[in-house]
C-alpha positions in Angstrom: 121.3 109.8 125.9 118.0 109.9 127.5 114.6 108.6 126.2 113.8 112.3 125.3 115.7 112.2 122.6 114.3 108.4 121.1 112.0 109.1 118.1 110.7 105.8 117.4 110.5 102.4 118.8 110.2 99.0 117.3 108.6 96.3 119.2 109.2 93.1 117.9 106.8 89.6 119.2 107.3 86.2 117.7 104.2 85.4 115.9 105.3 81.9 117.3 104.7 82.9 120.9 101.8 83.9 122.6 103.6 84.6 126.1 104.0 87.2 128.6 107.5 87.8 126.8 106.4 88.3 123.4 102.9 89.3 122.1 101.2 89.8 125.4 103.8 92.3 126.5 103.4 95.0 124.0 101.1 96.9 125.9 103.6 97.6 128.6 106.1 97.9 125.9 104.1 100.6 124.0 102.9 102.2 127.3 106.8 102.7 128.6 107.6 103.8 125.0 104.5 106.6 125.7 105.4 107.4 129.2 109.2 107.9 129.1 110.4 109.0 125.3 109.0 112.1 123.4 105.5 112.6 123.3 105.6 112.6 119.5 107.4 109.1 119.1 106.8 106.8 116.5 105.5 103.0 117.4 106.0 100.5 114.8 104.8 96.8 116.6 107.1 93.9 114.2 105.7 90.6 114.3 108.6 88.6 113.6 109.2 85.1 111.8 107.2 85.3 109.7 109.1 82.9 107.2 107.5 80.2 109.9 103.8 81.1 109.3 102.4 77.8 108.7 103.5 77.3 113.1 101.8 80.6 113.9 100.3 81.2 117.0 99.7 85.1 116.5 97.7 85.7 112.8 98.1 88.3 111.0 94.9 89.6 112.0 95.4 89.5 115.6 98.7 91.7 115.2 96.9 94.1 112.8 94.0 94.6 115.2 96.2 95.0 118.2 98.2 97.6 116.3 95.1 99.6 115.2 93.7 100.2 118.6 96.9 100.7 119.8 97.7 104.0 117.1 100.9 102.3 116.1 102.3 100.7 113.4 102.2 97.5 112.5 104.3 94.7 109.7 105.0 90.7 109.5 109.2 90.5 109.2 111.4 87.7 109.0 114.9 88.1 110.2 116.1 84.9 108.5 115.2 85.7 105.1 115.2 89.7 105.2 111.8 89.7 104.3 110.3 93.4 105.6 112.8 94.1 107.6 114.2 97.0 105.2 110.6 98.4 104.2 110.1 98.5 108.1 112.9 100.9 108.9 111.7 102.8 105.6 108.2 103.1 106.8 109.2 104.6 110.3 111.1 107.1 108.9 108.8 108.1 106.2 106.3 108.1 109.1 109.0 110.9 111.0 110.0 112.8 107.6 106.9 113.4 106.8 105.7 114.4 110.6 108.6 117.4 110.1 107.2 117.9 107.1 103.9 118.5 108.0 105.2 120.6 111.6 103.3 117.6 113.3 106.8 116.8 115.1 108.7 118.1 117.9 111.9 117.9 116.1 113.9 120.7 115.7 
């Protein structure tokens, strides 16, 4: 498999974490996602534990802005209680479906 046949990426942070290995490595994350998989991928940027909001470092706010300047994506999940997780994986593939659909896609 190479990257050219990826079509979509999920980069997850901990909204726990403002680190160079969490939220303040997206951009590299989202630029190597840009620069090495299909030019029509799809980005969806996961802040993660969300069940432990009340420790937050990242808001809600901050991840929503990042993700809107960015063009990509963007949800709150929680791994421990499921919370998102499903409706994330639903909204990335709407997102490709309807890309087909509309002829706004590479895929063949």
């Amino acid at each position: 498999m190479t990257l050219q046949s990826i079509y979509e990426v999920c980069c997850f942070y901990n909204i726990l974490l403002k680190s160079a290995e969490t939220f303040e490595a997206l951009p590299h994350w989202i630029k190597d996602a840009r620069d090495l998989a299909r030019s029509d991928i799809c980005i969806t940027v996961l802040g993660n534990k969300k069940d432990l909001s009340n420790e937050r470092i990242i808001s809600f706010v901050e991840g929503a802005k990042f993700s809107q300047e960015n063009s990509v994506s963007f949800m709150e999940t929680s791994v421990l209680t499921g919370e998102n997780v499903e409706d994330a994986f639903n909204s990335l593939t709407k997102s490709i479906i309807d890309r087909i659909e509309n002829g706004t896609s590479l895929i063949k």
